[in-house]
C-alpha positions in Angstrom: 176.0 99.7 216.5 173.9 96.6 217.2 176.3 95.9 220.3 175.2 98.7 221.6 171.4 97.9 221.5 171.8 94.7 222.6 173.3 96.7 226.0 170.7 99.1 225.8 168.1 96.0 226.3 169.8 94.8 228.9 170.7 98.4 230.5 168.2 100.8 229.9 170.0 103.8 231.6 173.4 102.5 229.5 174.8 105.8 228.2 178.1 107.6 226.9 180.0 110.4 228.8 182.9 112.2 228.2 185.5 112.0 230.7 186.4 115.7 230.2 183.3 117.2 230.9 183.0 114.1 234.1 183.7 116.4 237.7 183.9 112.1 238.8 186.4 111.6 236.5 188.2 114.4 237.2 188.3 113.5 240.8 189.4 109.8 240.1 192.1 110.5 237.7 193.4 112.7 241.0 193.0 109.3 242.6 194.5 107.1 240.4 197.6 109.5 239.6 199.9 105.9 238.8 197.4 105.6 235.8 198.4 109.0 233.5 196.5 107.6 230.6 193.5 107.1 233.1 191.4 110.4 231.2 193.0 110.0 227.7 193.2 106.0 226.6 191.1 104.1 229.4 186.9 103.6 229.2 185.4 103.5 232.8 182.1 102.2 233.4 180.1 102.9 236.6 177.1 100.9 236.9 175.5 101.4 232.8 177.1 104.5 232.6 180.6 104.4 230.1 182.7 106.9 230.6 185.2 107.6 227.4 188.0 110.1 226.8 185.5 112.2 224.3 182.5 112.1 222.8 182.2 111.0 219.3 184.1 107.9 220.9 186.1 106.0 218.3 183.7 107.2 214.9 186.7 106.1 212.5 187.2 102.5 214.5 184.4 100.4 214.6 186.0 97.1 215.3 188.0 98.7 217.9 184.5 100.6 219.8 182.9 96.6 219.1 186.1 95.1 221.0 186.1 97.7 223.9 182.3 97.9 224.5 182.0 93.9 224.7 184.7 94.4 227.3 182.7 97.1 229.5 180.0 94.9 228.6 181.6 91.9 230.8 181.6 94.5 233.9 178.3 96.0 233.5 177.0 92.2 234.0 179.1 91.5 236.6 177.5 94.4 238.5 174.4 93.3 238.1 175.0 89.5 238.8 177.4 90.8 242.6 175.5 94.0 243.3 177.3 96.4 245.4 180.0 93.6 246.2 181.1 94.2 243.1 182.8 97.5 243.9 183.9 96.7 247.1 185.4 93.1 245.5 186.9 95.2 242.7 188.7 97.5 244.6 189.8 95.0 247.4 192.1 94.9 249.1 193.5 98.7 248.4 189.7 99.5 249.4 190.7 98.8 252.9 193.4 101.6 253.6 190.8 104.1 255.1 190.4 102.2 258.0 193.8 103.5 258.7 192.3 106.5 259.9 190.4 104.3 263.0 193.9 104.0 264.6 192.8 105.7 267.3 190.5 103.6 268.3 192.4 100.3 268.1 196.3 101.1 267.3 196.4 98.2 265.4 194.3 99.3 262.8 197.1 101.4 261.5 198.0 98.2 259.6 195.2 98.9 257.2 197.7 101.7 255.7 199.5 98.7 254.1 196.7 98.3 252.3 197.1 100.7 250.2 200.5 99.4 248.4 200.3 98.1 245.3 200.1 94.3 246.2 198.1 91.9 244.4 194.4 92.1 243.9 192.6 88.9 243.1 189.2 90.2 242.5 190.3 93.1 240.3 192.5 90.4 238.1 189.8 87.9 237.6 187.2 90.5 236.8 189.5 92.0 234.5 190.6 87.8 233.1 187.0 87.8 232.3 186.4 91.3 229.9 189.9 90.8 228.1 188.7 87.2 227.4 186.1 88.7 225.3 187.7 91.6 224.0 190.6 88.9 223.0 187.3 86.8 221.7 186.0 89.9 219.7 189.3 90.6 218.1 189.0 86.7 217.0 185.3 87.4 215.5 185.6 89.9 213.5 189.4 90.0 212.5 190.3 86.8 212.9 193.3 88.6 214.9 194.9 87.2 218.0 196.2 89.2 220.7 199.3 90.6 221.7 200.2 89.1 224.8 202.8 91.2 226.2 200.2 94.2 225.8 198.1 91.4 227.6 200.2 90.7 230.7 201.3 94.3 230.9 197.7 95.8 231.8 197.3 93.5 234.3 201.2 93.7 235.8 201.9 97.6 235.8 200.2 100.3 236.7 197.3 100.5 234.6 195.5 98.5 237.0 197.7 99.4 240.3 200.4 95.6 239.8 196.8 94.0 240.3 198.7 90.8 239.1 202.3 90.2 238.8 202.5 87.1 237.3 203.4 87.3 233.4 204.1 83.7 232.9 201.2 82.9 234.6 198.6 85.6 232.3 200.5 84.2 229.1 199.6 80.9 229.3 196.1 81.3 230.9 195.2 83.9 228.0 196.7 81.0 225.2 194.4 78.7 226.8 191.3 81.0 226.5 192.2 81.7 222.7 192.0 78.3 222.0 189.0 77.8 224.0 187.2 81.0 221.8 188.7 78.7 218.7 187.1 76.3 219.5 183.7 77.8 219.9 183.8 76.7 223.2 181.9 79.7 225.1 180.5 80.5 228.3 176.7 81.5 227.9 177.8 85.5 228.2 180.4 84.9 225.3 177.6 83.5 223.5 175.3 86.3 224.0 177.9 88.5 222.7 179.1 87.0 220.1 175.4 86.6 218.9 174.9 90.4 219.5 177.8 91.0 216.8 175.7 89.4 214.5 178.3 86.5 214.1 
């Protein structure tokens, strides 16, 4: 896939690994227990490596692999551009609920618990805005398809990504906006280094 060299350039440790033979993923899927598609449906990337449910990922769905991968590919740059913030931005504020465990240092700390409900999570949802925009803009490309917005709104307000935004109406109209911008040819210079990476 010339997607995948064009990451490969970019991310010269970028790599496939299969989730079921992953002790990490094992681990997190133990974690993220609200998430019970977590090892069979969703890719996770850690730095350039791309973890996927099994390995030969997706050999019968090509435009499916091209739409997910540009996705991953969004995070992958992110990391690089925010460096270890990104993790720690990513996971905020849930990433905060450890510090519970200092309570008996300062009482109040135990307020960090709270911190680990499933209340908004801005970072999360605007990295996230940013990868579906291109796998919404990839979809466009190649298939001149346009996306399903419920399926839209519902990754970002259930627990695929722990309620990380609970505003449907909100997603909706921002992701309408972002098709038309992609219509338009009207790209940010990362959408235009993968749309040119697709060969489009």
């Amino acid at each position: 896939m010339g997607l995948e060299r064009h990451i490969k350039e970019e991310f010269p440790t970028f790599e496939y690994i299969d989730k079921r033979n992953s002790f990490l993923m094992k681990c997190l899927s133990k974690l993220l227990f609200f998430n019970k598609e977590f090892m069979t449906r969703y890719i996770t990337v850690i730095g350039a490596k791309v973890y996927v449910p099994q390995i030969p990922w997706k050999p019968n769905a090509p435009y499916t692999a091209c739409e997910v991968m540009a996705h991953e590919w969004v995070h992958m740059k992110d990391g690089k551009t925010f460096g270890p913030l990104f993790k720690f931005l990513y996971l905020f504020p849930q990433i905060l609920a450890p510090l519970a465990l200092l309570a008996f240092w300062k009482w109040w700390m135990v307020f960090f618990i709270l911190c680990a409900a499933p209340i908004p999570a801005p970072f999360r949802a605007w990295f996230e805005f940013r990868a579906y925009t291109v796998s919404i803009a990839v979809r466009w490309w190649l298939l001149q398809q346009e996306p399903n917005p419920e399926w839209l709104t519902k990754q970002f307000t259930s627990s695929s990504y722990y309620w990380m935004l609970p505003a449907e109406k909100f997603l909706k109209r921002k992701f309408t906006e972002e098709l038309q911008r992609i219509k338009e040819d009207d790209l940010k210079d990362y959408e235009k280094e993968i749309k040119s990476a697709l060969k489009i």
